[in-house]
Backbone as JSON Lines, residues from 0, in Angstrom:
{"i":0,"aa":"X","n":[-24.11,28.41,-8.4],"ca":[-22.85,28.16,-7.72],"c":[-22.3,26.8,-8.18]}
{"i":1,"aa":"X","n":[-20.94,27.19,-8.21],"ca":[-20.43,25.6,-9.27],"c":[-19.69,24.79,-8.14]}
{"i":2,"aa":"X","n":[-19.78,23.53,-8.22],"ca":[-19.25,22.35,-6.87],"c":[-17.92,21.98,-7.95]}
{"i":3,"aa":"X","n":[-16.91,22.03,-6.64],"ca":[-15.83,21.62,-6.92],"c":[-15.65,20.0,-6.52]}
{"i":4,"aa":"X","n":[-14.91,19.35,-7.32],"ca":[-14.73,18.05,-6.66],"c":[-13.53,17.81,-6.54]}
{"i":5,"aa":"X","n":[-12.76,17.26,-5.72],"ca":[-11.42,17.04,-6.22],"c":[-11.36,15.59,-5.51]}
{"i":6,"aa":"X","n":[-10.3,15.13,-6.24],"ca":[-9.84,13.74,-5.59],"c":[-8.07,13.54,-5.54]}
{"i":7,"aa":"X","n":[-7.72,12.51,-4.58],"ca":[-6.73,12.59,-4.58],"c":[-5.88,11.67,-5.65]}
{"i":8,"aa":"X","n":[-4.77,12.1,-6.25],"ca":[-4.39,11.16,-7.7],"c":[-3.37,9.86,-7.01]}
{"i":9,"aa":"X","n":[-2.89,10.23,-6.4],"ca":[-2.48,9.02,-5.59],"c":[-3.54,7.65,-5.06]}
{"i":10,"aa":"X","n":[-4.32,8.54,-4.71],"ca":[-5.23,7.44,-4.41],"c":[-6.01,6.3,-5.39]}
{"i":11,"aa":"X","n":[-6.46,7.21,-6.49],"ca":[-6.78,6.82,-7.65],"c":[-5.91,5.78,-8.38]}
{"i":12,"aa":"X","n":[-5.02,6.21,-8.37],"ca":[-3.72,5.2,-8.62],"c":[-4.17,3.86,-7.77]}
{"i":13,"aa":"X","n":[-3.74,4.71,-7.1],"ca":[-3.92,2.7,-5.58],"c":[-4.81,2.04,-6.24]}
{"i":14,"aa":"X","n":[-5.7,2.55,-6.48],"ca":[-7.1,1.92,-6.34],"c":[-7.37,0.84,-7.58]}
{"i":15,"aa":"X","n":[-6.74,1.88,-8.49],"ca":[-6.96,1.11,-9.92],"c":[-5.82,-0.28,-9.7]}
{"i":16,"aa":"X","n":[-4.8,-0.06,-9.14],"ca":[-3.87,-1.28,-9.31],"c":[-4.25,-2.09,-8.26]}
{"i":17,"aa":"X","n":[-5.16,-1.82,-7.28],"ca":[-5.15,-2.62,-6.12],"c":[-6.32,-3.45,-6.75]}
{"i":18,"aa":"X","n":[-7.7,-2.92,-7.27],"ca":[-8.14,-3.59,-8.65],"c":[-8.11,-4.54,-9.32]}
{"i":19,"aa":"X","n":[-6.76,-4.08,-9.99],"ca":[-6.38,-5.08,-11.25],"c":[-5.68,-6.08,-10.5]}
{"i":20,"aa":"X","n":[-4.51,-5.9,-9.46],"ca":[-4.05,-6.97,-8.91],"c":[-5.01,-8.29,-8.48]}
{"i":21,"aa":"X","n":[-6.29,-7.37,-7.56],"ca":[-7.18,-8.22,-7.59],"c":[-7.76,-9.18,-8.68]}
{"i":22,"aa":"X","n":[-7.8,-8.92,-9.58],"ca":[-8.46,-9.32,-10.78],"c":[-7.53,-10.07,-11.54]}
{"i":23,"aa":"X","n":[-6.13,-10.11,-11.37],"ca":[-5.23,-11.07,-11.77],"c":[-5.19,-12.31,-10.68]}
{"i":24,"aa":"X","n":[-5.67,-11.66,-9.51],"ca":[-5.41,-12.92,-8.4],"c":[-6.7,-14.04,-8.51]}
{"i":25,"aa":"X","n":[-7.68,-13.38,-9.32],"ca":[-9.23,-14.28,-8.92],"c":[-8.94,-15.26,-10.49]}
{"i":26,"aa":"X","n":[-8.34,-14.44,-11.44],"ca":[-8.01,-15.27,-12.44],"c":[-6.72,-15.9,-12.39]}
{"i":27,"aa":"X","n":[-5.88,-15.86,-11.54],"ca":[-4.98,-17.3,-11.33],"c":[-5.69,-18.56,-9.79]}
{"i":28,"aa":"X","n":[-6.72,-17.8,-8.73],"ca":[-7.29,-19.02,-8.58],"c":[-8.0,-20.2,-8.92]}
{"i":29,"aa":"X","n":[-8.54,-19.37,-10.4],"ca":[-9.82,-19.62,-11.04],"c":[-9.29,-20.76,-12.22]}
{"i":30,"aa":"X","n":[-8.01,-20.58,-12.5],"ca":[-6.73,-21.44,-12.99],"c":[-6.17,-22.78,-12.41]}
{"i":31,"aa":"X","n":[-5.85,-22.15,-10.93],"ca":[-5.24,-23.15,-9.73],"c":[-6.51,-24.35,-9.6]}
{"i":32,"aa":"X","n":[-7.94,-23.82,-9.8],"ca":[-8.6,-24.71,-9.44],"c":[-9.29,-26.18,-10.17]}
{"i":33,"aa":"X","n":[-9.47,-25.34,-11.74],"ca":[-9.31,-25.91,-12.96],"c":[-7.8,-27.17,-12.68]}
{"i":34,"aa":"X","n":[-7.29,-27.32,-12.21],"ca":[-5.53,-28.02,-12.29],"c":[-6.5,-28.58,-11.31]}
{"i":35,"aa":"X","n":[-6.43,-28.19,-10.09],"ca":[-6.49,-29.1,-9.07],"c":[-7.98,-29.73,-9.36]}
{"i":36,"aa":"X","n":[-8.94,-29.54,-10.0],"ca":[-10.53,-30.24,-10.19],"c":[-10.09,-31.58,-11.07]}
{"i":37,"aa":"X","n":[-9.09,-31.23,-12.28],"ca":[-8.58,-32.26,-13.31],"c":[-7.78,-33.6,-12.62]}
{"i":38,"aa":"X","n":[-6.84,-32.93,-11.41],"ca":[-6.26,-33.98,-11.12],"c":[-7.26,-34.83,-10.33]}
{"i":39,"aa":"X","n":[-8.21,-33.93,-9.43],"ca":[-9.19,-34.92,-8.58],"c":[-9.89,-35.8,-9.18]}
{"i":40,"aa":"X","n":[-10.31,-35.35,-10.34],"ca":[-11.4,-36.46,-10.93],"c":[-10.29,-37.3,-11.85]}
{"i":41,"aa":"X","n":[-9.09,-37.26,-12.57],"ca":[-8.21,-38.25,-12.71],"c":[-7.79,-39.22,-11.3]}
{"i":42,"aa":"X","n":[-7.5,-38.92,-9.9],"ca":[-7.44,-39.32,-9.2],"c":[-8.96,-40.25,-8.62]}
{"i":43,"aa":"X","n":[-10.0,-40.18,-8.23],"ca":[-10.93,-40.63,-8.08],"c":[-11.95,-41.16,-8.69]}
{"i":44,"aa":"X","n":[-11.95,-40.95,-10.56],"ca":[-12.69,-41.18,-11.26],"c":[-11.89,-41.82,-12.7]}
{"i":45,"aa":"X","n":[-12.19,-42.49,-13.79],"ca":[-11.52,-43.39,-14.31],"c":[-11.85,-43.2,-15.82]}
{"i":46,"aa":"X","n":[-11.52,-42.73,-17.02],"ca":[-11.73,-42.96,-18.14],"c":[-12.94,-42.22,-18.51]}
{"i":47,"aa":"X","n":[-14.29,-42.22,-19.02],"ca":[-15.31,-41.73,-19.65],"c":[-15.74,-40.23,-17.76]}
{"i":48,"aa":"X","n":[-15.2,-41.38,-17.0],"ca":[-16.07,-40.84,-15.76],"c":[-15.21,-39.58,-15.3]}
{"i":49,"aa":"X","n":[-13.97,-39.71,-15.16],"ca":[-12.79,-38.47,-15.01],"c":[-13.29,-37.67,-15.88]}
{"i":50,"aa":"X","n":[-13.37,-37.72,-17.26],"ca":[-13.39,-36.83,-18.28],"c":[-14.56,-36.26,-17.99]}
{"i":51,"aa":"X","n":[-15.6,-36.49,-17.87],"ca":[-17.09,-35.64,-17.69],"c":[-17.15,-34.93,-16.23]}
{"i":52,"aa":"X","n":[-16.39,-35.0,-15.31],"ca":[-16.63,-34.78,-13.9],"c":[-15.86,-32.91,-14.29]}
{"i":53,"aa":"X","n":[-14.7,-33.67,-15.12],"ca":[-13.72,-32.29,-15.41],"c":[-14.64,-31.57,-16.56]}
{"i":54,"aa":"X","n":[-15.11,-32.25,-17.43],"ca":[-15.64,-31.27,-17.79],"c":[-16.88,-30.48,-17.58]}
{"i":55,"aa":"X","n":[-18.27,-31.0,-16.42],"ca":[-18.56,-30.29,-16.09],"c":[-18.28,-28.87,-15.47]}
{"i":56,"aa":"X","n":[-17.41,-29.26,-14.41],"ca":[-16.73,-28.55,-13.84],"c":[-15.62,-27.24,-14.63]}
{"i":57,"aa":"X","n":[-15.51,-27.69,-15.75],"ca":[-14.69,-26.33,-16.86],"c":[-16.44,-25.83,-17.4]}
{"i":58,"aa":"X","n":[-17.24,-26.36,-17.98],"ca":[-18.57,-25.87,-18.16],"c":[-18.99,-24.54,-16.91]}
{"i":59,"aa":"X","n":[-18.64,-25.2,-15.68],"ca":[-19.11,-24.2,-14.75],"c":[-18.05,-22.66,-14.83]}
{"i":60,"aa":"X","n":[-16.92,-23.09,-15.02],"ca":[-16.18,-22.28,-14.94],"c":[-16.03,-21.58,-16.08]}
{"i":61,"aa":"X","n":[-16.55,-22.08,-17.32],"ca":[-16.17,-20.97,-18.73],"c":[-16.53,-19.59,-18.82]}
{"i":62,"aa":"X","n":[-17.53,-19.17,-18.16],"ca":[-18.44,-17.76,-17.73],"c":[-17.25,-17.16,-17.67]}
{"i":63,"aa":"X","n":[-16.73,-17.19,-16.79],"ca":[-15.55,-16.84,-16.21],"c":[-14.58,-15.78,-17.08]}
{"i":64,"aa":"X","n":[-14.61,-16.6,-17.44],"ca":[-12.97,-15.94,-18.75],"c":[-13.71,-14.39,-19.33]}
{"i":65,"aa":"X","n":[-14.56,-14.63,-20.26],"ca":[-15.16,-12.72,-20.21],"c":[-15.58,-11.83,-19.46]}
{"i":66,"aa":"X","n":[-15.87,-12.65,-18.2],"ca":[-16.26,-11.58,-17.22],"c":[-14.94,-10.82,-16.93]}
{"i":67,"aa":"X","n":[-13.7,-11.65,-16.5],"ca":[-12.47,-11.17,-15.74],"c":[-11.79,-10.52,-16.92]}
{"i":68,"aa":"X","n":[-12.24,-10.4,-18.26],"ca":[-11.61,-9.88,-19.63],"c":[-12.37,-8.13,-19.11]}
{"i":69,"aa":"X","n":[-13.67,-8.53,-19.0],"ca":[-14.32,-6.9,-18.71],"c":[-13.83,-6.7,-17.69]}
{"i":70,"aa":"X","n":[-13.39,-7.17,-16.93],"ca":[-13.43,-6.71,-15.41],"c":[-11.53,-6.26,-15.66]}
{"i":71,"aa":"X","n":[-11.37,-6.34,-16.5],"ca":[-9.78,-5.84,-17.12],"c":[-10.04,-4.67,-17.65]}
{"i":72,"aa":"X","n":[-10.17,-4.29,-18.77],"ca":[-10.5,-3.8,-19.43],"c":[-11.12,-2.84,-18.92]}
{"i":73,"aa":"X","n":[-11.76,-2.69,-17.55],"ca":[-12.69,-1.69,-16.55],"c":[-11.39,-1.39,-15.98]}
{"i":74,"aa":"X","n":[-10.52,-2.35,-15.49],"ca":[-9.55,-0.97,-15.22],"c":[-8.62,-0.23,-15.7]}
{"i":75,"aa":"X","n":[-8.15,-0.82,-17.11],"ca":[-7.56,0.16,-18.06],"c":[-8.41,1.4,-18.41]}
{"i":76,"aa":"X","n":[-10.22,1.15,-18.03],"ca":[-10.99,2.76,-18.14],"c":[-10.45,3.4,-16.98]}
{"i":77,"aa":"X","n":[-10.28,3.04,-16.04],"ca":[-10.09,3.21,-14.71],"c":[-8.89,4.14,-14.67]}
{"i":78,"aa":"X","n":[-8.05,3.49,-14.97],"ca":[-6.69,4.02,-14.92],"c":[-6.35,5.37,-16.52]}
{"i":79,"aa":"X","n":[-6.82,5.31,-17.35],"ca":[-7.24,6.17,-17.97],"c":[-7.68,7.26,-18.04]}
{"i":80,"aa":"X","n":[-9.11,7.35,-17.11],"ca":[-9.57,8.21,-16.52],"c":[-8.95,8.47,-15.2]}
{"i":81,"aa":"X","n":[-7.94,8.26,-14.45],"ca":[-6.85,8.65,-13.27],"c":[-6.12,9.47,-14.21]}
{"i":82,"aa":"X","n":[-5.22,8.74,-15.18],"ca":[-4.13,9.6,-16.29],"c":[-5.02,10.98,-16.24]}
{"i":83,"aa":"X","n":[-5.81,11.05,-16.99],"ca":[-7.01,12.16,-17.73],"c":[-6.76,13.13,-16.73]}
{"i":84,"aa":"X","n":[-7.36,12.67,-14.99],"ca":[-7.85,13.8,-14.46],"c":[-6.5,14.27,-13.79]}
{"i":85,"aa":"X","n":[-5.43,13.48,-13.65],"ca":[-4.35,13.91,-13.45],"c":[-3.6,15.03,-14.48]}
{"i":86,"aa":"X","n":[-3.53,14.57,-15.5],"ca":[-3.5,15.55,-16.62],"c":[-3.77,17.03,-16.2]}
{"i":87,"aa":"X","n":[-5.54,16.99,-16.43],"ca":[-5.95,18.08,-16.35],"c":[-5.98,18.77,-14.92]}
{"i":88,"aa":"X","n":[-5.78,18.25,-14.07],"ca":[-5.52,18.87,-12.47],"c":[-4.17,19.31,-12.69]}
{"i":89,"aa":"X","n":[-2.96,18.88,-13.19],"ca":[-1.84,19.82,-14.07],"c":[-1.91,21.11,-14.52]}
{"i":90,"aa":"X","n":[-2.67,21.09,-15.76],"ca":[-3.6,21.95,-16.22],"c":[-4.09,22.99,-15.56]}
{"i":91,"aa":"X","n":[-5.01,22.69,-14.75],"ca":[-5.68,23.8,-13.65],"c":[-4.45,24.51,-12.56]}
{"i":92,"aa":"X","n":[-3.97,23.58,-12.38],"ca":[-3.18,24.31,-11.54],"c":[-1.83,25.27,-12.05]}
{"i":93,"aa":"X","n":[-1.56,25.13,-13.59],"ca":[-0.99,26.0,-14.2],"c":[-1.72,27.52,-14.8]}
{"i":94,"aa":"X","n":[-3.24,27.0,-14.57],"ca":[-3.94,28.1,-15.19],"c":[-4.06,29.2,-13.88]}
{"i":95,"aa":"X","n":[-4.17,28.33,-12.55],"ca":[-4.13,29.01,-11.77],"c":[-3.02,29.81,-11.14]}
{"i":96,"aa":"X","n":[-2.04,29.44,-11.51],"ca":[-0.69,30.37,-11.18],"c":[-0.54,31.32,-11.83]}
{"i":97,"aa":"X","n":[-0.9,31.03,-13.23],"ca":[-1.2,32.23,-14.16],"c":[-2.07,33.28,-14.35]}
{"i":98,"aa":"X","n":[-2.56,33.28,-13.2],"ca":[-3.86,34.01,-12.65],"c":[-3.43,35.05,-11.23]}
{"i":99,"aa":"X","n":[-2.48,34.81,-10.89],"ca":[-1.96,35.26,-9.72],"c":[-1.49,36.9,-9.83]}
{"i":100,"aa":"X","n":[-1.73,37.64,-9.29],"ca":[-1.31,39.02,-9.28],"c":[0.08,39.2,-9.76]}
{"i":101,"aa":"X","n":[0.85,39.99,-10.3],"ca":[2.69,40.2,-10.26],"c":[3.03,40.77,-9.24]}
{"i":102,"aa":"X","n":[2.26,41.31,-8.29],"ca":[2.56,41.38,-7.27],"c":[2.42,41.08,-5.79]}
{"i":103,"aa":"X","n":[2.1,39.71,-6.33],"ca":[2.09,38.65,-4.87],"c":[2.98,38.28,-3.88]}
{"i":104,"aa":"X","n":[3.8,38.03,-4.68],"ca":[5.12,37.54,-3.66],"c":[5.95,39.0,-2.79]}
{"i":105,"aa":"X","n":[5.39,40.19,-3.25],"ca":[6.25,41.51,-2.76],"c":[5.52,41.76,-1.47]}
């Protein structure tokens, strides 16, 4: 016996952009904070000592940048595979009309 799955394509949608929005928002805090770490240690720290405070602090943060590149890139699979099964749920449901008796509607 074969399991049907279905999902809803709307939802799929949401999901993938609600996602990526996310994933644009963690990489403009991740931005905002870099700005605001530079000005603190220009503000509180002075010459050799500013410069190393900031750059630890970009050290901590460099990880960063390929993870949120994959974590992109996961939802262009994402949304891809939404297109796909949308597609083919098209598909099925044309095969299935075409399957219908000619004398259904009488």
């Amino acid at each position: 016996m074969a399991v049907v799955i279905k999902a809803n394509i709307d939802v799929l949608y949401s999901k993938v952009s609600s996602l990526s929005e996310s994933v644009k928002v963690i990489d403009k805090e991740i931005k905002a904070m870099l700005e605001l770490q530079k000005a603190l240690a220009s503000k509180y720290w002075a010459g050799d000592a500013a410069q190393y405070h900031y750059m630890e602090y970009t050290e901590a943060v460099r990880d960063y940048g390929p993870m949120l590149f994959s974590m992109m890139k996961k939802c262009q699979a994402l949304y891809k595979i939404a297109e796909t099964y949308d597609k083919v749920e098209g598909y099925n449901l044309h095969a299935e009309a075409g399957k219908l008796p000619t004398d259904f509607l009488d």
